[in-house]
C-alpha positions as CSV (number, residue, x, y, z in Angstrom):
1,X,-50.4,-15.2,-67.1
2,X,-51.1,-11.6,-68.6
3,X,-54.2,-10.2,-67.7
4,X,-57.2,-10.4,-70.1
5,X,-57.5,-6.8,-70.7
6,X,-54.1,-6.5,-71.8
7,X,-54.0,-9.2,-73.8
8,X,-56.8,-7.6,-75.7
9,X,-55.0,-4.4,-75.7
10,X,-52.0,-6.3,-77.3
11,X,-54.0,-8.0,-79.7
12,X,-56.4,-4.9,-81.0
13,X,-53.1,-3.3,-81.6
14,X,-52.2,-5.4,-84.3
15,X,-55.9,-5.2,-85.8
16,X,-55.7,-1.7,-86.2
17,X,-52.0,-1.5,-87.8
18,X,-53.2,-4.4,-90.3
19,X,-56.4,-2.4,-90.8
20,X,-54.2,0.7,-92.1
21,X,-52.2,-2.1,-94.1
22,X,-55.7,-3.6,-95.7
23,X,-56.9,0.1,-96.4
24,X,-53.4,1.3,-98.2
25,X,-54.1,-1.3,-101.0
26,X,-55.3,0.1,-104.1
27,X,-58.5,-1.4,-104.3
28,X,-57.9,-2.9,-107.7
29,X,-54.5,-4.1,-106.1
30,X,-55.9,-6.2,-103.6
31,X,-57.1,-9.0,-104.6
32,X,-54.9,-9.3,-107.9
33,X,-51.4,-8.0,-107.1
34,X,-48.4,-10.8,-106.2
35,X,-44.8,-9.5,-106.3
36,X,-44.2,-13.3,-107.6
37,X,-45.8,-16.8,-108.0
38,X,-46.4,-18.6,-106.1
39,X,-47.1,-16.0,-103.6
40,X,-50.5,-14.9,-102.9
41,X,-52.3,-11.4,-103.3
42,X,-52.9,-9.7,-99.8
43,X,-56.9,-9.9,-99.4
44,X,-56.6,-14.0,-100.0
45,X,-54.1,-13.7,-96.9
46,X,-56.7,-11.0,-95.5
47,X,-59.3,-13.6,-95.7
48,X,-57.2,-16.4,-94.1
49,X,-56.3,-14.2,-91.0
50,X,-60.5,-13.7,-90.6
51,X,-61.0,-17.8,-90.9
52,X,-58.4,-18.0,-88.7
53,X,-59.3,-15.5,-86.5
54,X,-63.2,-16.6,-86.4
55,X,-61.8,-19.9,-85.4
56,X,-59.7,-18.9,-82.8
57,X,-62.7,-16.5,-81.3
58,X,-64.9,-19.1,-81.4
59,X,-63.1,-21.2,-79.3
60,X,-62.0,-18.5,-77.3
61,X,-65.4,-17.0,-76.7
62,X,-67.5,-19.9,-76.9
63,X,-65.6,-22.9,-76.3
64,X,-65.8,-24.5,-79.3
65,X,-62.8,-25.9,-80.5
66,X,-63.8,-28.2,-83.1
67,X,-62.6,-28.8,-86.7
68,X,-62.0,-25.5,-88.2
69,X,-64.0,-24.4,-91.4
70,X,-62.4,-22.4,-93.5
71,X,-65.2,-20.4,-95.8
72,X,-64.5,-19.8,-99.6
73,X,-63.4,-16.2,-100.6
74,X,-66.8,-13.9,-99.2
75,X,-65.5,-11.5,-102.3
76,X,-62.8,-9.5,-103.1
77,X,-63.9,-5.9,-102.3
78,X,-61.9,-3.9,-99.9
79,X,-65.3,-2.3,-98.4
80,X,-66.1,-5.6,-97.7
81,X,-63.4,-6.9,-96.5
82,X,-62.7,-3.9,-94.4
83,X,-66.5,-4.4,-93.0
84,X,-65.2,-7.9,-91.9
85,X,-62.2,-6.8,-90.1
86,X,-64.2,-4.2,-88.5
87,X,-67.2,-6.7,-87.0
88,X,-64.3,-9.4,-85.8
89,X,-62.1,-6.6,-84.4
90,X,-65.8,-5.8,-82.5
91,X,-66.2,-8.9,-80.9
92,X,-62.5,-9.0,-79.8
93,X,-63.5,-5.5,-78.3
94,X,-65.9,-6.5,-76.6
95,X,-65.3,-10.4,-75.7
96,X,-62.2,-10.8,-74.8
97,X,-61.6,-8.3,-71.9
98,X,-64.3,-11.1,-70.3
99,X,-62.3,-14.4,-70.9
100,X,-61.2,-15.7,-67.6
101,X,-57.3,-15.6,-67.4
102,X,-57.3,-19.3,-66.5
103,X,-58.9,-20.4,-69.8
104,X,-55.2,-19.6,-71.4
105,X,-53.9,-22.4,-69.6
106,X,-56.0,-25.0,-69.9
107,X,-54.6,-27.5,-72.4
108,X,-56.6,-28.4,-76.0
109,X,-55.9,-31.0,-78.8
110,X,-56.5,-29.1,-82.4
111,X,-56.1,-30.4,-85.2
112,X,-52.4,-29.6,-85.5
113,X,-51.7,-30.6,-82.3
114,X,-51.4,-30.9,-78.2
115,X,-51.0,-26.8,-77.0
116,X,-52.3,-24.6,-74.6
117,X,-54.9,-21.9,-75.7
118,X,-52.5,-19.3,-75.2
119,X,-50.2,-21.1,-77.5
120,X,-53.0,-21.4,-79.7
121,X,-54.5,-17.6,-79.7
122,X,-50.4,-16.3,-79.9
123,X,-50.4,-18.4,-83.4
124,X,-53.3,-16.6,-84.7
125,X,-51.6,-13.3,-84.1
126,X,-48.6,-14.2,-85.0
127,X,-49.9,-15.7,-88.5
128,X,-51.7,-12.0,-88.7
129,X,-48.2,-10.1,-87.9
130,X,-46.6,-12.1,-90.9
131,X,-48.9,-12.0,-93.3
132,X,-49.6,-7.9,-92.7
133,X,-45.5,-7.7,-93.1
134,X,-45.7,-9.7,-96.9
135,X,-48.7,-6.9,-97.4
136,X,-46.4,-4.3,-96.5
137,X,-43.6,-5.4,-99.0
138,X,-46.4,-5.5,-101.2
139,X,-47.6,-1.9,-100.6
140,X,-43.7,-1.1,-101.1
141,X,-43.9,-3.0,-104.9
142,X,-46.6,-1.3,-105.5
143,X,-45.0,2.1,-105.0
144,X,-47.2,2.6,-101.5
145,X,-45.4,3.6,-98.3
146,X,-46.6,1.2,-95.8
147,X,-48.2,2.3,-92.7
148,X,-45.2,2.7,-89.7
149,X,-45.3,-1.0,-88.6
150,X,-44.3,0.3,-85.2
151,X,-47.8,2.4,-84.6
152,X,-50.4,-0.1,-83.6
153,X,-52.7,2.7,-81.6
């Protein structure tokens, strides 16, 4: 199993490349751009990756694994939703590095099945890597050069 701190290492990296990707929007592009129906614009994806991510923390961090609530839209202004990404990546900062590395292997039953928390953390930032790659084709539509998807420092 990797060690904690790694993991958390691994994980902030993505936060801080989708960060650049959520701050390269035209704020009036945000929340109303789609490249096509039915797709969605970025910050409604934005805000699913922070449901999803609160979730995931929570059980991570606190144990609680219950049914997930997923929150209406909290608004559609980048400050906003830039001050969200900034307070969860915060408390992946500075909870995660104390998770005990056996707690990825213990086995959960979520509401969309029988997996281990690893399984179930690696979904959430894997849901996060896709959606910040539709974001970037967005950026590209919108005639934005997309922050270097390689450069997660």
């Amino acid at each position: 199993m990797i060690e904690p701190s790694v993991f958390a290492a691994h994980w902030l990296g993505h936060r801080h490349l989708t960060r650049r990707v959520i701050a390269a929007f035209p704020p009036d592009a945000l929340f109303t751009f789609s490249p096509a129906p039915p797709l969605r614009p970025f910050g409604e994806m934005v805000w699913e990756l922070h449901g999803q991510t609160a979730y995931t923390l929570r059980g991570l961090l606190d144990g609680d694994w219950g049914e997930p609530t997923w929150d209406t839209l909290p608004g559609t202004d980048r400050a906003a939703v830039l001050a969200a990404w900034d307070g969860q990546t915060a408390r992946i900062e500075t909870g995660l590095p104390g998770v005990p590395a056996e707690r990825y292997g213990e086995t959960l039953t979520l509401s969309w099945g029988e997996m281990l928390v690893f399984t179930a953390v690696i979904g959430s930032i894997d849901n996060e890597v896709h959606h910040r790659g539709q974001g970037m084709v967005y950026l590209r539509e919108l005639g934005t050069q997309p922050p270097d998807f390689w450069d997660r420092s």
